[in-house]
C-alpha positions as CSV (number, residue, x, y, z in Angstrom):
1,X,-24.7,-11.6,24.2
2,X,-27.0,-8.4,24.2
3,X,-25.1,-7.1,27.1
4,X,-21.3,-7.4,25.3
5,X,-23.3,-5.8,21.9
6,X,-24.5,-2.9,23.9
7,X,-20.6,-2.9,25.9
8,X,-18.9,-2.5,22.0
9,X,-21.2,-0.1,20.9
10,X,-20.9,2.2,23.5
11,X,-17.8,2.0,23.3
12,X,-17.2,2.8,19.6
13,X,-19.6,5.5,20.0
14,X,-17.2,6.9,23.0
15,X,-14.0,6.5,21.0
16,X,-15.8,8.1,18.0
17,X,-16.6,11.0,20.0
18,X,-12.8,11.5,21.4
19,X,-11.7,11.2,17.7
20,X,-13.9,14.6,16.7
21,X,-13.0,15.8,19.5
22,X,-8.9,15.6,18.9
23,X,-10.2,16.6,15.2
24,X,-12.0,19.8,16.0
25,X,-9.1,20.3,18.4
26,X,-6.4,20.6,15.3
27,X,-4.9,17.6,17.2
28,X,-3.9,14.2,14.8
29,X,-6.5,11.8,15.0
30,X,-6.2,7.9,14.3
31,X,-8.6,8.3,11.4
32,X,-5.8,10.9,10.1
33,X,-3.1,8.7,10.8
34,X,-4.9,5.4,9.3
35,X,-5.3,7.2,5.9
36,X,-2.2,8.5,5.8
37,X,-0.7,5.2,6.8
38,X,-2.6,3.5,3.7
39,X,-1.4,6.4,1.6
40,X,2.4,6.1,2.1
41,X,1.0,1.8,1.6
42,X,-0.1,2.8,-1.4
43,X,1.7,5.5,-3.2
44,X,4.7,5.0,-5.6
45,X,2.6,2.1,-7.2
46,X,1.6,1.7,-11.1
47,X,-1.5,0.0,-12.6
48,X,0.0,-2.1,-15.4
49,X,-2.8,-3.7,-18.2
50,X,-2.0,-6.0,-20.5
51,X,-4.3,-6.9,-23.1
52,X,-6.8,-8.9,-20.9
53,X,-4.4,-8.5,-17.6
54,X,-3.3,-6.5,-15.0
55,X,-0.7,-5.8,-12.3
56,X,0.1,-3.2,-9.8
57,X,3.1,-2.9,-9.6
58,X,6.1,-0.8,-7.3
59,X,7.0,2.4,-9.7
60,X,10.5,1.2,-9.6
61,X,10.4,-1.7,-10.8
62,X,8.4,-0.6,-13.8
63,X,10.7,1.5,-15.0
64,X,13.2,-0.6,-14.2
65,X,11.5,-3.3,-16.4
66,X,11.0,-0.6,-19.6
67,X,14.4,0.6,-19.4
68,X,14.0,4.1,-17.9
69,X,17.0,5.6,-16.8
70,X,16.2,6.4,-13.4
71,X,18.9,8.2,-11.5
72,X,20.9,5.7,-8.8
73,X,18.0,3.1,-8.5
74,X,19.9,0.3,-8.6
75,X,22.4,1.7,-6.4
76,X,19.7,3.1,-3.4
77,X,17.8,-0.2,-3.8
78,X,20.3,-2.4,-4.4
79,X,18.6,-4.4,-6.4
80,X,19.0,-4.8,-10.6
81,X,17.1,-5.2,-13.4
82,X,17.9,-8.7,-13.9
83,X,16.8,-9.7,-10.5
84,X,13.3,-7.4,-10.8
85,X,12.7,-9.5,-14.1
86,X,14.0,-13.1,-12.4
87,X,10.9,-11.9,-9.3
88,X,8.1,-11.8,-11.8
89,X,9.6,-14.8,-14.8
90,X,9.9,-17.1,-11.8
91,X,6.2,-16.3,-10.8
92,X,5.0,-16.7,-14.4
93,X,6.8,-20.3,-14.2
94,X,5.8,-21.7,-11.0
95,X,2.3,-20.5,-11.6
96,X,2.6,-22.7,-15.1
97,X,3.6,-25.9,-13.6
């Protein structure tokens, strides 16, 4: 067991050193790539809060939801606001039962 803890530390350590290596090199590392991964995961998304509630939710549908005209949404997703507001109603009444 001590023998495999010492194996993954050293090497973590080694891979950690390659990374600020390609860093310090100007090269993409796979910490750069991770965070931007979680970025593009994460971005276009809305906190909504209602009263003691909250959602996040995609942009989209938001506006989508609040009747924002939003240039050729429902055409480049293919989706409608009826079937955004159908996702989240049948949610609310499954959860109920």
């Amino acid at each position: 067991m001590t023998m495999a803890m010492k194996a993954l530390t050293t090497a973590f350590l080694k891979w950690q050193q390659d990374q600020l290596k390609l860093e310090a090199l100007g090269k993409p590392s796979t910490w750069q790539m991770c965070r931007r991964k979680l970025k593009v995961l994460n971005q276009n998304k809305l906190i909504v809060f209602a009263d003691d509630n909250f959602g996040i939710f995609p942009s989209h549908e938001v506006f989508m939801l609040a009747n924002v005209p939003v240039r050729d949404t429902e055409k480049g997703l293919n989706i409608t606001r009826d079937q955004v507001y159908a996702k989240y109603t049948e949610l609310l009444v499954n959860k109920r039962s």
